[in-house]
N, C-alpha and C positions, 0 to 999 in steps of 0.2 A: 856299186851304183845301180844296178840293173834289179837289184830288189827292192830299190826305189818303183820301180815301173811295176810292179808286178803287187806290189802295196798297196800303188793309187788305183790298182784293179779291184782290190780287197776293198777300198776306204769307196770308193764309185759304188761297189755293193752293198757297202755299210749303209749307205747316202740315200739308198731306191727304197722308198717305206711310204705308207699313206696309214692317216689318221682317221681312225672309224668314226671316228667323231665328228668329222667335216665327209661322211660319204654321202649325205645329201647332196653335195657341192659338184658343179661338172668340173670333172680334172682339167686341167692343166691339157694334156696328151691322150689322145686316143689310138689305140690300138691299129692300124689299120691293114696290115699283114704279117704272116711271120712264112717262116723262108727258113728251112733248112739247105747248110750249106754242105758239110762231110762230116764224116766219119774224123773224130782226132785223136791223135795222142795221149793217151792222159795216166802214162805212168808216175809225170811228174808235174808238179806246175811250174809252168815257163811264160814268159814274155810273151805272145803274141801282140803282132805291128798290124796296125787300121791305116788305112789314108782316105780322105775322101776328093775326089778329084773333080773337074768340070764335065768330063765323062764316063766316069765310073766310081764305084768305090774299089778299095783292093785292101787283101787284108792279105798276112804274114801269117802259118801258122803250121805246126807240125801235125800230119795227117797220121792214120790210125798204123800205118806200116812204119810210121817213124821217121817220115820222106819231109825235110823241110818243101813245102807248100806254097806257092804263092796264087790267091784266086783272083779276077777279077767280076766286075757285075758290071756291066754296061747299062747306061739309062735306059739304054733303046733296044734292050734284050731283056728277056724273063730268064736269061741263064748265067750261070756262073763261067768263066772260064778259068782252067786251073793250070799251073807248069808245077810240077815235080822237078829239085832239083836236086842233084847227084850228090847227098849228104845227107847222114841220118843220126839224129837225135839220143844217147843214153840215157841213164839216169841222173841230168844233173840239172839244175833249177837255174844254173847260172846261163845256159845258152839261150838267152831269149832273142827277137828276130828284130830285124833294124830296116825300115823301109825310108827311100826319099826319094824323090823326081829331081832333076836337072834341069839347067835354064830350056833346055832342049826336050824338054819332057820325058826323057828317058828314063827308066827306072833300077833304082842303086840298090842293091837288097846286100846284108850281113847278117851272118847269126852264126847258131850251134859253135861255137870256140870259147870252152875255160881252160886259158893259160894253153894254148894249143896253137899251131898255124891258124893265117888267117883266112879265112872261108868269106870270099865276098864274088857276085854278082854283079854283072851289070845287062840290060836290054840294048841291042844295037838299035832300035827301030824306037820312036818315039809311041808314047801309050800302050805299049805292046808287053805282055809279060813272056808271048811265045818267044820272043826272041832273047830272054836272059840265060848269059853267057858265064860261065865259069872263068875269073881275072884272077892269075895268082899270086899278081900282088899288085900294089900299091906303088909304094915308093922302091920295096925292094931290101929296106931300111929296119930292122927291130920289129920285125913280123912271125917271129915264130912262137913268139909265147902270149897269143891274144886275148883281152876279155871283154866284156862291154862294150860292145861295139855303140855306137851312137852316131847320130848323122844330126847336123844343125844348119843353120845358115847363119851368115852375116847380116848387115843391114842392105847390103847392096842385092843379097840373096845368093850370094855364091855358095855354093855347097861344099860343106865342112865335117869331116869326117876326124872321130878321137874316139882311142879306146888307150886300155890300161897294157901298156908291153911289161911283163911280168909276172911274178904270183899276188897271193894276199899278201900283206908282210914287207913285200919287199919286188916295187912296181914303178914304171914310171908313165906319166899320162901324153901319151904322143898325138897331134892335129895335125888333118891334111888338109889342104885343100883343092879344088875339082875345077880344070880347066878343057873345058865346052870344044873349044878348037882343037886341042891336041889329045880329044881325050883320053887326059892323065890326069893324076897327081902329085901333088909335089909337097912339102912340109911345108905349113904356115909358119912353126915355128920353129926356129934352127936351133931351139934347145925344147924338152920337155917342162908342160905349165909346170907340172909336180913333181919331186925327187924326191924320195926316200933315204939316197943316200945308202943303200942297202940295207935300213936298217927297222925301212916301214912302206907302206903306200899311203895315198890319200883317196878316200871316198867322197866324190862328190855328187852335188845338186846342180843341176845348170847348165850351159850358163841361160840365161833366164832378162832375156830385155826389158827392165823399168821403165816405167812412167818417165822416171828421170833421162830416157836416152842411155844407161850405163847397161850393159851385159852383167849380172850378178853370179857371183858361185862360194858356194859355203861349201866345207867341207870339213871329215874329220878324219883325224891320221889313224893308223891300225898297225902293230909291232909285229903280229904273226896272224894265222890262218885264225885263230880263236877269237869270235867275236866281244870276248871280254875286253880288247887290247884296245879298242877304240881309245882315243884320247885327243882332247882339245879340239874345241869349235874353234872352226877357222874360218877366213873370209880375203875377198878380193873383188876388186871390179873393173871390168874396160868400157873402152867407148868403140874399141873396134874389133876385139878379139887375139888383137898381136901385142898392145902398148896396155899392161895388166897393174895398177895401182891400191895400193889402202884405202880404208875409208877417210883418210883424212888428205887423200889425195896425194901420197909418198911414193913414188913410184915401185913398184917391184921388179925387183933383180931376176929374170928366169935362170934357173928353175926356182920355184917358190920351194923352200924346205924347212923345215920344224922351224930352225933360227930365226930365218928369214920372212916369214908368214907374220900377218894379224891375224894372233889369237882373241876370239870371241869370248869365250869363255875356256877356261884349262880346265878340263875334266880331266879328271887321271883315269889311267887305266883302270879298268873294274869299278869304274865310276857310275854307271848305266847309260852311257848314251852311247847309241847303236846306230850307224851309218845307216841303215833303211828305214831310220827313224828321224830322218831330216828335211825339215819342212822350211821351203822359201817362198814369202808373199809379202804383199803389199798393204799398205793400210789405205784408209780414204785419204790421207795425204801423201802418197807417196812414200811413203819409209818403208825399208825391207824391215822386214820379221822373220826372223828366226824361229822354226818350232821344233822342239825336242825333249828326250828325255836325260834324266840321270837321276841319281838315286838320292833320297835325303840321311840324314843322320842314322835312321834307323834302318838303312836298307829298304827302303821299298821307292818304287821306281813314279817320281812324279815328270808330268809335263812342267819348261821352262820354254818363255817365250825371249828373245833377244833382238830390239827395237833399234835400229842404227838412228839415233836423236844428234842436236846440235852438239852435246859434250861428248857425244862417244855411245856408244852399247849399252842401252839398259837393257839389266837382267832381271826377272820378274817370273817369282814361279806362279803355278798358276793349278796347281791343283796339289791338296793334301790329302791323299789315302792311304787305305792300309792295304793296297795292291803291292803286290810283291810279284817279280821274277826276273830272277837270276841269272840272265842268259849266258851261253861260253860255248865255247866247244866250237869245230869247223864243218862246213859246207853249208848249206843254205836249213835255214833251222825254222823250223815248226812255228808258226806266230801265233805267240798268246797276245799279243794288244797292237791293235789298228790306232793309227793317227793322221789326222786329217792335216793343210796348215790353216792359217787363220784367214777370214771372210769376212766382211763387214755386216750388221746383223742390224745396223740403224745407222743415222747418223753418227751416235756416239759411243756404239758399242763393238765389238767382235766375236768373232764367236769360233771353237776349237771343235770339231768333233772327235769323237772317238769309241773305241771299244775292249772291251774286258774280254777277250775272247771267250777261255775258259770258264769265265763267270756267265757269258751270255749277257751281257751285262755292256747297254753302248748308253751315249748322251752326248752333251753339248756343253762347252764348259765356255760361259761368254765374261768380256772381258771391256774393261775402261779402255774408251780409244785413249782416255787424255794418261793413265799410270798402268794400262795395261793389266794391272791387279783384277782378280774375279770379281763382277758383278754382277745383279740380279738381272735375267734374260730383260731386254725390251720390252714394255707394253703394247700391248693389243692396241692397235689403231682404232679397232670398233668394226672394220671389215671383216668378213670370215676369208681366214685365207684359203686357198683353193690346194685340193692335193695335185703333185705331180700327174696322179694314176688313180685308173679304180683300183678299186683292192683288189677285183677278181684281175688286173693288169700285174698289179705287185705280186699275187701269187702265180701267174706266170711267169714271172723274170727269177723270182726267189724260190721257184721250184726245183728240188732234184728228184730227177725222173730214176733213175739208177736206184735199183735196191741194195747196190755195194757200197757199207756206212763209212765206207774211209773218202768218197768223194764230196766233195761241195762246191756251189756253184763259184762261176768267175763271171764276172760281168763287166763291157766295156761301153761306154755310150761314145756317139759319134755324130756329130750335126752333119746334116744332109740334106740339101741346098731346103733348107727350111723345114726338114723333118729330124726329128732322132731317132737313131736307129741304136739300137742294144742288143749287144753280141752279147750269147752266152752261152757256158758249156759247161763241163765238171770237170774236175780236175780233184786230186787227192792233196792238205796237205805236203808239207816240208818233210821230205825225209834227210835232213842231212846228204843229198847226193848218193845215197844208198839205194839199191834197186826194194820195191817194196816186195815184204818177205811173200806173199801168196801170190806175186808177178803180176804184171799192168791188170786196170781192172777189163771188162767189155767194152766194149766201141761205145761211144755217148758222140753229140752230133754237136757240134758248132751251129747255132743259128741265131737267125738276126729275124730282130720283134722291131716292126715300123712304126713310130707313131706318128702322126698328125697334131698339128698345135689347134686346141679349140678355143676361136675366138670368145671375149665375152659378151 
């Protein structure tokens, strides 16, 4: 799940571009400082966690000695504050970092754990990072084999904690949740959402609160460590996070398992669709969409989008090329194709982004709000639209400054009380969780580029 998060880093990068054609045109965003933060890690590419707060921002990240990091920036300081905490980093792509505040404003930090004890933080002092404290557990319950950490909230805002107790292959997905008075945790759920059954885990998306009021989560099952094994889009939704139902409103039995699950679509193994290639959004009426791949007759890897309508799931593929790749094999793998999920592009249209990595090769693939089917982009209103950025801002953000050709940038945007702000650093490609063979590259710098919104 967690190369879910480190994708939408990728697809946020994909996203930052400006049109030479419209640079007559005042952007969108100006510039208006940039701010080195530290020195990072960057043997491997990992998760880093953003918040932005009423009093600061704070961001989650692993520093150059390999010290998971946690900084903050106060509004009412030009400085960073930083806590080093007592846990460092390997070579693996899966420990990315998990940040969240409490009703009490305290700060909950998680990370670095694939299939390992669980490694979590908490602050005793409210807005304070100096005071996070090493908690060595939780419930106390199915905590030795962790992954994915994740923090959420309810509707009420209670803070809710789920990661995967387990391996790939064979996991199951446990939730806690975060009581303010006694601070503890306790299980929300007295069974796990997911069960394998020992014989798979589930990858999910979510959960993800609709227009509709409902929490959504999609998800797809995996037999072993080999990302080839992915199989069957699957789906569920709640209204509170405990009472978990079908799309046709059938209740679900916890734990949810192969049998017992609404299958979206049954891709078989070695089918092409690949658990960090699972997109959930909405359209301008409220239906969830589904975005994903799998492969067509001839083996090569198309996007399919999956629309929950009044009869049930329409399936609707959405692009025909002659792209081809084959993915397999275990630990966090090298990505050749970026996908975005779907956005609304007009009234009556949508729109997919993406990219070809190895071809260099990205676009837009837009789509009939009313069958979903590819259609020709929207017409020009007759207004010129305006770029995000100058170009000399885009070749800021999209620059690598590093003359070591195995790094490329990472970029994170973040609203900030009416500006964006854009984190960005290098980081190398997927190695499989392998250390890379000529060892971590030079120190490259975490920083954050301010912009300002120009009125028209």
């Amino acid at each position: 799940m967690k190369w879910i998060k480190i994708l939408g880093v990728l697809v946020c990068s994909l996203l930052i571009g400006a049109t030479a054609a419209y640079a007559e045109q005042t952007p969108e965003w100006s510039l208006r400082e940039r701010e080195d933060i530290s020195d990072v890690w960057n043997g491997v590419s990992v998760g880093f966690a953003f918040l932005a707060r009423p009093d600061a921002v704070y961001i989650g990240f692993y520093s150059y000695d390999q010290t998971m990091t946690v900084g903050k920036r106060p509004f009412d300081s030009d400085r960073w504050e930083f806590k080093k905490l007592p846990t460092k980093i390997g070579w693996d792509s899966h420990n990315s970092i998990a940040m969240a505040f409490d009703a009490d404003d305290c700060l909950h930090v998680a990370g670095n754990m694939h299939a390992c004890p669980l490694v979590y933080f908490r602050a005793s002092k409210p807005n304070d990072v100096s005071s996070l404290e090493r908690v060595e557990h939780m419930t106390g319950d199915s905590e030795a084999r962790c992954t994915y950490p994740t923090f959420t909230y309810n509707k009420e805002k209670r803070l809710i904690f789920t990661y995967r107790f387990g391996v790939s292959g064979n996991g199951v997905q446990i939730w806690n949740a975060y009581d303010e008075k006694t601070r503890s945790w306790s299980r929300m759920l007295d069974k796990p959402l997911f069960d394998g059954r020992n014989l798979m885990n589930a990858y999910f998306v979510g959960p993800t609160l609709g227009p509709d009021g409902y929490f959504h989560v999609a998800w797809v099952w995996r037999d072993t460590p080999d990302a080839a094994t992915n199989h069957d889009l699957s789906y569920a939704r709640s209204i509170d996070l405990v009472r978990w139902e079908k799309s046709n409103g059938e209740p679900c039995e916890l734990p949810i398992t192969i049998e017992s699950g609404e299958i979206v679509d049954p891709v078989p193994a070695k089918g092409g669709i690949l658990n960090s290639h699972v997109r959930m959004a909405f359209d301008q009426k409220g239906r969830v969409v589904l975005t994903y791949t799998k492969y067509d007759a001839n083996g090569r890897l198309q996007i399919w989008n999956a629309r929950l309508e009044e009869n049930g799931w329409n399936l609707v593929q959405a692009t025909d090329w002659d792209f081809e790749w084959n993915f397999s094999g275990g630990g966090s793998l090298p990505n050749e194709f970026e996908l975005g999920g779907v956005r609304p592009s007009s009234a009556d249209t949508l729109v997919v982004p993406w990219k070809q990595v190895r071809a260099n090769k990205s676009g837009s693939t837009y789509l009939s709000l009313d069958t979903l089917k590819p259609c020709p982009a929207p017409k020009q209103t007759g207004r010129i639209e305006r770029p995000e950025y100058s170009p000399e801002d885009v070749a800021l953000i999209n620059a690598i400054e590093s003359d070591d050709s195995r790094l490329l940038k990472r970029v994170r945007a973040l609203d900030v009380n009416g500006e964006r702000w854009i984190f960005r650093w290098e980081a190398p490609d997927a190695n499989r969780d392998r250390a890379q063979p000529d060892g971590a590259p030079q120190p490259t710098k975490i920083r954050v580029l301010k912009f300002v919104h120009n009125d028209e």
